[in-house]
N, C-alpha and C positions, 0 to 999 in steps of 0.2 A: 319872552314868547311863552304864551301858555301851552301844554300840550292836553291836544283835544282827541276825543273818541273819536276814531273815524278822517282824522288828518292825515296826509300824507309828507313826509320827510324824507331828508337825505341825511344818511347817517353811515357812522364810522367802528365797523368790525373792531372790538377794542380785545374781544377775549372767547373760546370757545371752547364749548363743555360738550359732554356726551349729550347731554339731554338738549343743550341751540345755542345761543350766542350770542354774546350782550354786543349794543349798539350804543353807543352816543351820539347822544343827537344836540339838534345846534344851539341850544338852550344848555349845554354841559349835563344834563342828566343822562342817565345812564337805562336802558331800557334793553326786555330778553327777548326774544326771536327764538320761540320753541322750535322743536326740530320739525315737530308737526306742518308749523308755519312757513318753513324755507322753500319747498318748492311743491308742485300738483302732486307729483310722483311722488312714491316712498323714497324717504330716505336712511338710508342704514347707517350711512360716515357723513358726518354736517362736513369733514374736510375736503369731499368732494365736491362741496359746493359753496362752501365760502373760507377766507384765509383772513388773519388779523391784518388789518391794516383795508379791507375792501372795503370801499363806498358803496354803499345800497340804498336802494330807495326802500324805506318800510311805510304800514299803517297802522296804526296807532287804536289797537284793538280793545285795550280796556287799560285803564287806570283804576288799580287797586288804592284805599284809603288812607292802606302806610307806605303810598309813595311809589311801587312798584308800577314799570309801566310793560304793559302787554302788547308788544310790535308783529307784523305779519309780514314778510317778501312777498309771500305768493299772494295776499289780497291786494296788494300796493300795485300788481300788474295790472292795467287794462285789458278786459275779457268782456268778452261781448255774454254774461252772466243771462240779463234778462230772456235772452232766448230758450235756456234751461229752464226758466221759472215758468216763461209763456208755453213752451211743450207740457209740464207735468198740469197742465192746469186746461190743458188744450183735452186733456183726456177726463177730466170732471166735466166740464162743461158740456163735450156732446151729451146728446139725449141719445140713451138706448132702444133699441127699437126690437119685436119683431121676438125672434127663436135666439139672437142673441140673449135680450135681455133676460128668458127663459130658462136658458145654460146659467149665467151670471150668480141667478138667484139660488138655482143649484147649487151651486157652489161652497159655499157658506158651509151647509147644511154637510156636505160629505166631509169638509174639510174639519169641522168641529169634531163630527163622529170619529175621524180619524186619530184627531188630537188625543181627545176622550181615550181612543182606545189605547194610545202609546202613552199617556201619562198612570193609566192605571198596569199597563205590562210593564213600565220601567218599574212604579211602585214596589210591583210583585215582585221584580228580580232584585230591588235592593235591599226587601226585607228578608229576602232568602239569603243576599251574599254578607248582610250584616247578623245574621243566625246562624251560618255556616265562620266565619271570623269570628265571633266570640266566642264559641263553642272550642275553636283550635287553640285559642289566643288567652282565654279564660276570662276575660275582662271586656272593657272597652273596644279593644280593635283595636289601640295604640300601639303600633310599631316598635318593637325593643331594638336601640340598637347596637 
C-alpha cells in the first residue's frame, strides 16, 4: 500500500511527544500528527486528547523525500469546509455600490497614513531607547549578566 498526499487512514497511537504523536499505519510505516494537527481547538496537553494504543483515523498531509510522513486528525474529520470558502469569496464577488464603495476607498488612504505615522514614531522611540542604553551600558546594549 502506497501512502498518498491527501489519503485517508486508520492508524495506531504508537508513541507521544510534546510537540504530536506518531501513528502507524497499515502499511507498518510509522508517520507524526503534529499537535497543531490533532484537533480545531488549541491544544496545550496532546494527553488530553490522544493515549498510546488509540486508533485514529488521520490524513496523509505531506510526504517528505527522506521518508517522513505528515498525518492530520483534524483534516481526516468530515466538515462541511466548502461553505467557509464559498462565504470568504461571497464577499469579493458582490459589486459595491453607491456611498459604500466611497467609504471603502477611503480607507486605504487613512489607514496607510496611519501606518506611516506609527512606523516612523516607533522609529523615533527606538532610536532614543537604543541612545539612552548605550550611553548607560557603554557599548552595544548587551545585557551583562
Amino acid at each position: 500500500m502506497s501512502i498518498e498526499v491527501g489519503s485517508k487512514l486508520q492508524g495506531k497511537v504508537t508513541g507521544i511527544t510534546n510537540f504530536g504523536a506518531f501513528v502507524e499505519l497499515p502499511d507498518g510505516s510509522t508517520g507524526l500528527v503534529h499537535i497543531s494537527e490533532v484537533a480545531d481547538n488549541y491544544v496545550k496537553d496532546i494527553n488530553d486528547h490522544l493515549k498510546v494504543g488509540d486508533q485514529v483515523e488521520v490524513k496523509v498531509i505531506n510526504v517528505e523525500k527522506d521518508g517522513k510522513i505528515g498525518l492530520s486528525i483534524k483534516k481526516a474529520k468530515d466538515r462541511p469546509e466548502p461553505e467557509r470558502k464559498q462565504h470568504s469569496h461571497s464577499h469579493s464577488q458582490r459589486p459595491r455600490q453607491g456611498r459604500a464603495n466611497d467609504r471603502n476607498n477611503a480607507r486605504p488612504e487613512n489607514f496607510e497614513t496611519k501606518m506611516a505615522k506609527f512606523l516612523k514614531d516607533s522609529e523615533d522611540r527606538l532610536s532614543s531607547l537604543k541612545r539612552h542604553t548605550e550611553s548607560k551600558r557603554g557599548g552595544r546594549g548587551a545585557r551583562r549578566g
